[in-house]
N, C-alpha and C positions, 0 to 999 in steps of 0.2 A: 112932373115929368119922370117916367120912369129910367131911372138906372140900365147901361146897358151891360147887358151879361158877357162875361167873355166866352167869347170861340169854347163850343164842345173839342176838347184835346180830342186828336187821330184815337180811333181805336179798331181794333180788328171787327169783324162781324161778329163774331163772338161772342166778345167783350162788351159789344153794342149790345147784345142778345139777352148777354147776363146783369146788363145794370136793368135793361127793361125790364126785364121779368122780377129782377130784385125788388124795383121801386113798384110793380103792380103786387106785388105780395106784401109788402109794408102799408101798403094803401089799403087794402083789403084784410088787414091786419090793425089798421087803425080804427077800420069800420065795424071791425069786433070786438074793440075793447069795451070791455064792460063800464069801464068809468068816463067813456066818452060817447055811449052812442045810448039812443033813447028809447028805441024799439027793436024788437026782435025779431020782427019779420027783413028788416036791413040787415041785420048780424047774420042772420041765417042764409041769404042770399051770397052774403061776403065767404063766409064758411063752406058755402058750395063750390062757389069758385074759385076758394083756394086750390084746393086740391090743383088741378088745370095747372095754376099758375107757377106750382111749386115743381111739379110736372116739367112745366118749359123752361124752369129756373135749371133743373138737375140736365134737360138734353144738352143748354147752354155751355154749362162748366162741362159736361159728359164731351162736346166738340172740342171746349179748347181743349179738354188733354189729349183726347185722341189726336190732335191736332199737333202736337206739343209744346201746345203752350202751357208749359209746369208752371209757374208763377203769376201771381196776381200779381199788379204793378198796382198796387195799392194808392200810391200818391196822384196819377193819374184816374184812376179810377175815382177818387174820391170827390178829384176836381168835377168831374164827370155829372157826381154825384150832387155835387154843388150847382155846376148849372144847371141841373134839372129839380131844380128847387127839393129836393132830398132831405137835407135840414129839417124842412119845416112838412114834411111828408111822414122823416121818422117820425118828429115829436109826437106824430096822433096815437103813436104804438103807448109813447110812457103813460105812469100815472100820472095826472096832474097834480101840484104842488095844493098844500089844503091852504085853506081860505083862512087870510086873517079874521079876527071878529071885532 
């Protein structure tokens, strides 16, 4: 049985805007890494669409200040980050650890 996640914490539209577009750029960023991906026609796909996503990342944060929302609420955001399984979304960015022998 799976584990239930806790409630997405309140967040402005915004804030909703900018973890989105955060966690599709990590994603698409995971699908680039060289030490995780197999073929280069999926990297190059991913590479295309960043652009786009980084795009909707910059309108995001560009709203909340116009908006004025000056500060990140980091702890909340994180949690955010958390139930949207984020954690395990960045890892695909790192390198992975080398292989014992």
């Amino acid at each position: 049985m799976v584990p239930e996640l806790p409630p997405l914490p309140a967040l402005t539209r915004a804030e909703g805007e900018f973890i989105d577009a955060y966690l599709e750029v990590v994603d698409l960023l995971g699908k680039i890494n060289p030490s995780r991906t197999s073929h280069t026609y999926g990297a190059l796909r991913a590479a295309q669409a960043l652009a786009g996503r980084v795009e909707a990342l910059r309108q995001a944060l560009t709203l909340m200040h116009m908006r004025g929302e000056s500060e990140v609420h980091a702890e909340t955001l994180a949690c955010a980050l958390r139930v949207l399984d984020g954690e395990r979304r960045a890892a695909r960015v790192t390198v992975p650890g080398t292989r014992a022998s």
